[in-house]
VEXRO-236112 format. One record per atom (N, C-alpha, C): residue number from 1; atom name; x, z, y; residue in one letter; chain. Coordinates in steps of 0.1 Angstrom, whole numbers, padded with zeros to 4 digits. Layout:
     k    a      px      pz      py   r   c
   NUM   CA       X       Z       Y   A   A
...
This chain:
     k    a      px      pz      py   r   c
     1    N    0008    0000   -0012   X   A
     1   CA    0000    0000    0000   X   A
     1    C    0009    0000    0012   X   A
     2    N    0002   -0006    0023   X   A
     2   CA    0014   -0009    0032   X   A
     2    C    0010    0002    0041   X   A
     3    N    0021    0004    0055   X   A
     3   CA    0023    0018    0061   X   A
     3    C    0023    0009    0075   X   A
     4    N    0018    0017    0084   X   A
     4   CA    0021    0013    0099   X   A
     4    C    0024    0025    0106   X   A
     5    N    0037    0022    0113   X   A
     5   CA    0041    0032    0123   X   A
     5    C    0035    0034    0138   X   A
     6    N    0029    0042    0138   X   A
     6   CA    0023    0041    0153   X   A
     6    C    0024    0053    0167   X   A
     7    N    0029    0049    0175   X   A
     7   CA    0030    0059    0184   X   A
     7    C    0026    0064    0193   X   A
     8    N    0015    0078    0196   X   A
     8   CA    0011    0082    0205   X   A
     8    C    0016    0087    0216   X   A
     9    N    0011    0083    0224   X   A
     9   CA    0017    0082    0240   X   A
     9    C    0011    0092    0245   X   A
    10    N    0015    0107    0250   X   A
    10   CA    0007    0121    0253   X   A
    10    C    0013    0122    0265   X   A
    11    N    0004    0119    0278   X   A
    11   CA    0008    0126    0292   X   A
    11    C    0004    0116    0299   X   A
    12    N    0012    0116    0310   X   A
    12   CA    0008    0106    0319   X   A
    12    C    0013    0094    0319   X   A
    13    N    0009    0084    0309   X   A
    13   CA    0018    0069    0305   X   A
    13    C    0014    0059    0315   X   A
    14    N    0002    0066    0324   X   A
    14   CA    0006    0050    0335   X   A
    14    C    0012    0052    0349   X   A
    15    N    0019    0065    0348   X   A
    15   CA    0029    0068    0356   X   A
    15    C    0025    0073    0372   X   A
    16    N    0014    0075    0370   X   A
    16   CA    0004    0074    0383   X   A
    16    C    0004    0091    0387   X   A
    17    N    0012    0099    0382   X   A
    17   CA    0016    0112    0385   X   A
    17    C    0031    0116    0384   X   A
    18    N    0029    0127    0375   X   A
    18   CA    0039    0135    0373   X   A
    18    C    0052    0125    0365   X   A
    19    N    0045    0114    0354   X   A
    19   CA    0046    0103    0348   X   A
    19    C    0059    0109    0336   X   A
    20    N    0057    0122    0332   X   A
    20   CA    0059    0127    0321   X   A
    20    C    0052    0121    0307   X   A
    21    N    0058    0118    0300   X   A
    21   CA    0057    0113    0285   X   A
    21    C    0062    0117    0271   X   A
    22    N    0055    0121    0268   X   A
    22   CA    0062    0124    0252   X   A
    22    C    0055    0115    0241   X   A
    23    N    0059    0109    0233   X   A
    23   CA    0059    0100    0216   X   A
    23    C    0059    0108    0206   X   A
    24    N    0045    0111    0201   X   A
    24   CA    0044    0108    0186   X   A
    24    C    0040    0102    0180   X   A
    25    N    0053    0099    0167   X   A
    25   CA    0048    0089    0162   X   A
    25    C    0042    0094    0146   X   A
    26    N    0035    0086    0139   X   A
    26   CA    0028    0086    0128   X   A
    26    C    0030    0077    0119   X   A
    27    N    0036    0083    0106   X   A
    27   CA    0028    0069    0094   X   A
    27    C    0017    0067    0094   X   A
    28    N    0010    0058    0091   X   A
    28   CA   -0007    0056    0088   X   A
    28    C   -0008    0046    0077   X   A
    29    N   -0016    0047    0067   X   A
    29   CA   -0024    0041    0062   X   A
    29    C   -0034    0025    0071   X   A
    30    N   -0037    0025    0081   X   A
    30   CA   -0042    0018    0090   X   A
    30    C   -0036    0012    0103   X   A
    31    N   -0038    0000    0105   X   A
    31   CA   -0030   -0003    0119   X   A
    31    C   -0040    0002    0134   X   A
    32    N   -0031    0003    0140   X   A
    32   CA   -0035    0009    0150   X   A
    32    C   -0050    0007    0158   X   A
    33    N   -0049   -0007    0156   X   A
    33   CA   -0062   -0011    0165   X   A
    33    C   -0075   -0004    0155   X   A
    34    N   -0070   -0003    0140   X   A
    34   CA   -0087    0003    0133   X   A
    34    C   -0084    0022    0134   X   A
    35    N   -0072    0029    0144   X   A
    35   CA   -0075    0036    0141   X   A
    35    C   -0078    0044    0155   X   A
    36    N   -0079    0034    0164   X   A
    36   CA   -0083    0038    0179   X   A
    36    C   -0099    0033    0176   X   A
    37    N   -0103    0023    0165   X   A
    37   CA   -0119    0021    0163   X   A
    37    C   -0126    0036    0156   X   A
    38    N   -0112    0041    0150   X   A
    38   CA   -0117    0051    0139   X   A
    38    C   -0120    0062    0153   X   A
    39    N   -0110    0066    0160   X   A
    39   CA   -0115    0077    0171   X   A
    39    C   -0125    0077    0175   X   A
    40    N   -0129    0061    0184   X   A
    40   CA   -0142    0062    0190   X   A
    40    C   -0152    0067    0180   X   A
    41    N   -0156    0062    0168   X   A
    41   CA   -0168    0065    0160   X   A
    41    C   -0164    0084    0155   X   A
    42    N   -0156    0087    0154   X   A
    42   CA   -0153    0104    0155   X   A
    42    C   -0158    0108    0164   X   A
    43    N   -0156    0103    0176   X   A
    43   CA   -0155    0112    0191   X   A
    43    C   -0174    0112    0194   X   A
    44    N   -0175    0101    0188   X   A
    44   CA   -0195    0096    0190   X   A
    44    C   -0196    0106    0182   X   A
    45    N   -0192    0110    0168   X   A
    45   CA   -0198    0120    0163   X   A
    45    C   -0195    0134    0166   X   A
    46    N   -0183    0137    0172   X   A
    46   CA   -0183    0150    0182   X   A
    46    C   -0191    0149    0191   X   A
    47    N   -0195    0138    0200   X   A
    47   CA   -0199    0138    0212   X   A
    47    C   -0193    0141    0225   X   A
    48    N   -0177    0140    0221   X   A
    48   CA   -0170    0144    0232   X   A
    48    C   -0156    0139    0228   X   A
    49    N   -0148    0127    0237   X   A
    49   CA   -0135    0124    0234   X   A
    49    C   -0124    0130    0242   X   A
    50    N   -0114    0135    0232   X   A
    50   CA   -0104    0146    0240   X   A
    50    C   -0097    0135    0249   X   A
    51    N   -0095    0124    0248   X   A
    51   CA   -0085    0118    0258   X   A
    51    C   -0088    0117    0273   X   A
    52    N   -0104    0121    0271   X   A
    52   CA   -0113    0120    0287   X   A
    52    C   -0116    0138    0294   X   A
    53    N   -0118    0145    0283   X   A
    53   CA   -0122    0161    0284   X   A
    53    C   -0114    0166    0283   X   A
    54    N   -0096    0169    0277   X   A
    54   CA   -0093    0176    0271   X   A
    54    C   -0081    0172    0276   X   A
    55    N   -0070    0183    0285   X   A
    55   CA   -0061    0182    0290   X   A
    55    C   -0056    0171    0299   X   A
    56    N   -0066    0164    0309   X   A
    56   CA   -0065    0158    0313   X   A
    56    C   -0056    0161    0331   X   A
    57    N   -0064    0173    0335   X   A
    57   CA   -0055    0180    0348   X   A
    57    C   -0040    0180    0347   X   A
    58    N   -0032    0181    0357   X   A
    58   CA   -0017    0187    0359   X   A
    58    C   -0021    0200    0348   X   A
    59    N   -0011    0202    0340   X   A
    59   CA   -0007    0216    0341   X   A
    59    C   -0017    0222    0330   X   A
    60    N   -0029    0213    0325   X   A
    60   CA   -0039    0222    0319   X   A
    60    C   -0044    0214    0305   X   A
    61    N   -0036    0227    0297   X   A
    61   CA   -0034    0222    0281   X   A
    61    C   -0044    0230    0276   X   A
    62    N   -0051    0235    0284   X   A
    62   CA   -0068    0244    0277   X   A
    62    C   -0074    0235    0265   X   A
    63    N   -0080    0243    0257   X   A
    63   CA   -0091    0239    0250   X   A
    63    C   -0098    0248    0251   X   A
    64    N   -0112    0248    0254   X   A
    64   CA   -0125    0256    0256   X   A
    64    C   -0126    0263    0236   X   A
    65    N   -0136    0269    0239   X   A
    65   CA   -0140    0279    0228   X   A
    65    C   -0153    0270    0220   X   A
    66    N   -0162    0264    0227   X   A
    66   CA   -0171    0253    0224   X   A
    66    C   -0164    0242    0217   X   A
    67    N   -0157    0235    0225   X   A
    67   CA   -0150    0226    0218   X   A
    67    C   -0143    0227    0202   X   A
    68    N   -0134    0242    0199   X   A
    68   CA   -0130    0244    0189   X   A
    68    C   -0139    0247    0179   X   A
    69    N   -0152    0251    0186   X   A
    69   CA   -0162    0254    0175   X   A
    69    C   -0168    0241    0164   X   A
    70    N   -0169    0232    0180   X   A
    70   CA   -0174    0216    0172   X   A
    70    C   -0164    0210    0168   X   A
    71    N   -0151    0211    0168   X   A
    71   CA   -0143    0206    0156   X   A
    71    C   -0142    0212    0144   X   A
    72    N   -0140    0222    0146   X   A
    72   CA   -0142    0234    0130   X   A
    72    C   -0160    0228    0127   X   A
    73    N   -0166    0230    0129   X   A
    73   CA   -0183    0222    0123   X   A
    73    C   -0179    0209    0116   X   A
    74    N   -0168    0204    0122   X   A
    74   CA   -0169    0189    0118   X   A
    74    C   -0156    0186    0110   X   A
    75    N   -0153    0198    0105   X   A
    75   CA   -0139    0200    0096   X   A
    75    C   -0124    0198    0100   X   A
    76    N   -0123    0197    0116   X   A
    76   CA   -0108    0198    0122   X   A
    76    C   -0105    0214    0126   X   A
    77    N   -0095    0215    0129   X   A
    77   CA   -0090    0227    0131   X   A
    77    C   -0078    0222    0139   X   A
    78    N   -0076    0230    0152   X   A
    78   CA   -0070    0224    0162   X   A
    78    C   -0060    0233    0158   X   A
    79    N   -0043    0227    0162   X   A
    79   CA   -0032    0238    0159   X   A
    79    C   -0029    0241    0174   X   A
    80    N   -0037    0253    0177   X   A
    80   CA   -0037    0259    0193   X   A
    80    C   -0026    0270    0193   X   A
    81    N   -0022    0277    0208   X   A
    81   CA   -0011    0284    0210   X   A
    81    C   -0021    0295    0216   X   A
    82    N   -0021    0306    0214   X   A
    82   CA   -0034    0315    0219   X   A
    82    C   -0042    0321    0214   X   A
    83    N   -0052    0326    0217   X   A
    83   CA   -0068    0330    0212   X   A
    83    C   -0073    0322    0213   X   A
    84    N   -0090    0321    0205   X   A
    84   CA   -0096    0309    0208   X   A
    84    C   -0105    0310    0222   X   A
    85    N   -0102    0321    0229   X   A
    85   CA   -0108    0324    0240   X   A
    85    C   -0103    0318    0251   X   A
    86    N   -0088    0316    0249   X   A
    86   CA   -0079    0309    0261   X   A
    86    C   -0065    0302    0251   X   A
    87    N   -0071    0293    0242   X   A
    87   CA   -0069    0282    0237   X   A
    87    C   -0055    0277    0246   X   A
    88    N   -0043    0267    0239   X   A
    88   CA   -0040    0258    0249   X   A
    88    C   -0034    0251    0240   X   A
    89    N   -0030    0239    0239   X   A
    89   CA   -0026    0226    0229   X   A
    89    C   -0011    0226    0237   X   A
    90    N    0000    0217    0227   X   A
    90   CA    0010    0211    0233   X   A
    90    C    0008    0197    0228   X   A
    91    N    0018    0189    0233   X   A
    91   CA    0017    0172    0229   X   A
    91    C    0017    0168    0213   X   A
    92    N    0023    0179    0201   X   A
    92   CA    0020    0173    0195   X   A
    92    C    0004    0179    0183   X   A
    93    N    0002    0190    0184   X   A
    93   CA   -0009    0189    0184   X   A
    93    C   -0021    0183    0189   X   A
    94    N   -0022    0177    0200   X   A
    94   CA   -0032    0172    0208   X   A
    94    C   -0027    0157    0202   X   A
    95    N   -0019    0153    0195   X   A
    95   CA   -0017    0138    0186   X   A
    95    C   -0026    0137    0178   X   A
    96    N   -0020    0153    0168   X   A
    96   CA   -0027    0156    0156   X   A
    96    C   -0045    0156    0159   X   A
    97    N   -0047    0163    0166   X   A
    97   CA   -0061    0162    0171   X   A
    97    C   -0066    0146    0174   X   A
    98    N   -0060    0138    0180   X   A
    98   CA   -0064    0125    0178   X   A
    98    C   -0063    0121    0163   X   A
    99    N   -0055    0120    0154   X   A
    99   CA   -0054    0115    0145   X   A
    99    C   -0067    0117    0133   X   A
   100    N   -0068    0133    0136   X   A
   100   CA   -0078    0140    0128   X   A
   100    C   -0093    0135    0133   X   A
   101    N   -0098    0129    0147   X   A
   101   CA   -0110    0126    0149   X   A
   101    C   -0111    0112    0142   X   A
   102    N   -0099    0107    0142   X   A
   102   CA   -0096    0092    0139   X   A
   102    C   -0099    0095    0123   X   A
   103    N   -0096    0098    0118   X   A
   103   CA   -0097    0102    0104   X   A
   103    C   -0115    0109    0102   X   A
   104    N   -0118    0115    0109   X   A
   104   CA   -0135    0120    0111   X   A
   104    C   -0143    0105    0111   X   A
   105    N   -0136    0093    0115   X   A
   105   CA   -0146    0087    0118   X   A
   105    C   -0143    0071    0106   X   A
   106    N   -0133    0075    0099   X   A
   106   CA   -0130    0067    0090   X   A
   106    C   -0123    0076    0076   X   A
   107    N   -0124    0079    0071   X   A
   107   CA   -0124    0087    0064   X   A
   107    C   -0113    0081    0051   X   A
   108    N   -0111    0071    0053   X   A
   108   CA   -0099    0064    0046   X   A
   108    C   -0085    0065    0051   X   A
   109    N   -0088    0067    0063   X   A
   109   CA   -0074    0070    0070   X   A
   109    C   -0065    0082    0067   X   A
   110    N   -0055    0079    0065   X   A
   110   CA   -0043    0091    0057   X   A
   110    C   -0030    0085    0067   X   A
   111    N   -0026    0099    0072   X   A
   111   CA   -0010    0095    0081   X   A
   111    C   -0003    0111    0081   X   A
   112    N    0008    0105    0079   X   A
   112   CA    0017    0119    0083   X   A
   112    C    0024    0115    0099   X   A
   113    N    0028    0131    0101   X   A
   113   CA    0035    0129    0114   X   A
   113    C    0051    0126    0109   X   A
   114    N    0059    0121    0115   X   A
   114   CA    0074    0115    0114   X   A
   114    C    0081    0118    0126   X   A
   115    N    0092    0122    0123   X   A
   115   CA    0101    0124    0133   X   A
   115    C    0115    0115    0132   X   A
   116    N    0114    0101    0139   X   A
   116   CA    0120    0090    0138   X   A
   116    C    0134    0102    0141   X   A
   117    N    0146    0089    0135   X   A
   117   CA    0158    0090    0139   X   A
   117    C    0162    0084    0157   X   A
   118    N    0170    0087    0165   X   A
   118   CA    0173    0084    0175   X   A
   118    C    0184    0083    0179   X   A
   119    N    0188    0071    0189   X   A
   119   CA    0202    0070    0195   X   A
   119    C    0202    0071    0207   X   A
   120    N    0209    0078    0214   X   A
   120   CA    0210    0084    0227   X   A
   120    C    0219    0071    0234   X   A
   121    N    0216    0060    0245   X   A
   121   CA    0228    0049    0247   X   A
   121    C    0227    0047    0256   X   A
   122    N    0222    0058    0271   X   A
   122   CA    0223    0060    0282   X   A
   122    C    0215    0047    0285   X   A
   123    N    0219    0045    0301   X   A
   123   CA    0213    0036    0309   X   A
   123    C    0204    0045    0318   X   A
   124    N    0208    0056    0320   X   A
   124   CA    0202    0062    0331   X   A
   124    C    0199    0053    0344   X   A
   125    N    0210    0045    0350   X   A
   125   CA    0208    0038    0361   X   A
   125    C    0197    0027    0360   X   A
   126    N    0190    0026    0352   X   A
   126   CA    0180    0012    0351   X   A
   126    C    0166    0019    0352   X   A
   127    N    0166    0031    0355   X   A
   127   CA    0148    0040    0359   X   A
   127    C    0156    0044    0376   X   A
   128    N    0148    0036    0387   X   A
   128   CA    0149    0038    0403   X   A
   128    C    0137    0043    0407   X   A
């Protein structure tokens, strides 16, 4: 069975702020385009998509108490830092949480998280 590597882009990727970014990437079972189809039909069945609700301010990695409730109903379990009273996500949970609604909404979908190899080869001077 074949694998696609796919990388989620967590922060501000159109650079229109703070324009911090962090990458995770995923094996998947699915190419990407059916697993951004798989989100939407998850998020219809939460009734709420985290990429619009959910850490979207500067600075605010909250998750509400409601929210964790309707994922646990719908068999996700968020890997939060906190109580569930004052909740807060980092980048790569808030992946995992995409992947898992993605998976809510297609249910064939299977991925692990990966932590690619990397080469550091400068070029600092080429971001003005």
């Amino acid at each position: 069975m074949a694998t696609f590597t796919i990388g989620l882009v967590v922060g501000d990727w159109s650079g229109d702020g703070h324009s911090r970014t962090e990458t995770i990437t995923f094996e998947c079972s699915h190419r990407y385009t059916d697993v951004q189809k798989a989100f939407e039909k998850g998020s219809n069945i939460l009734g709420f998509d985290i990429t619009k609700s959910l850490c979207a301010d500067y600075e605010d990695g909250s998750i509400s108490e409601a929210c964790l409730e309707t994922l646990e109903k719908n068999g996700i379990y968020a890997n939060y830092d906190g109580d569930s009273d004052d909740a807060t996500l980092s980048p790569e949970p808030f992946a995992e949480l995409y992947m898992d609604i993605a998976k809510l909404g297609n249910k064939d979908i299977t991925y692990s998280l990966e932590y690619p190899d990397t080469i550091n080869i400068g070029g600092c001077g080429l971001f003005r």
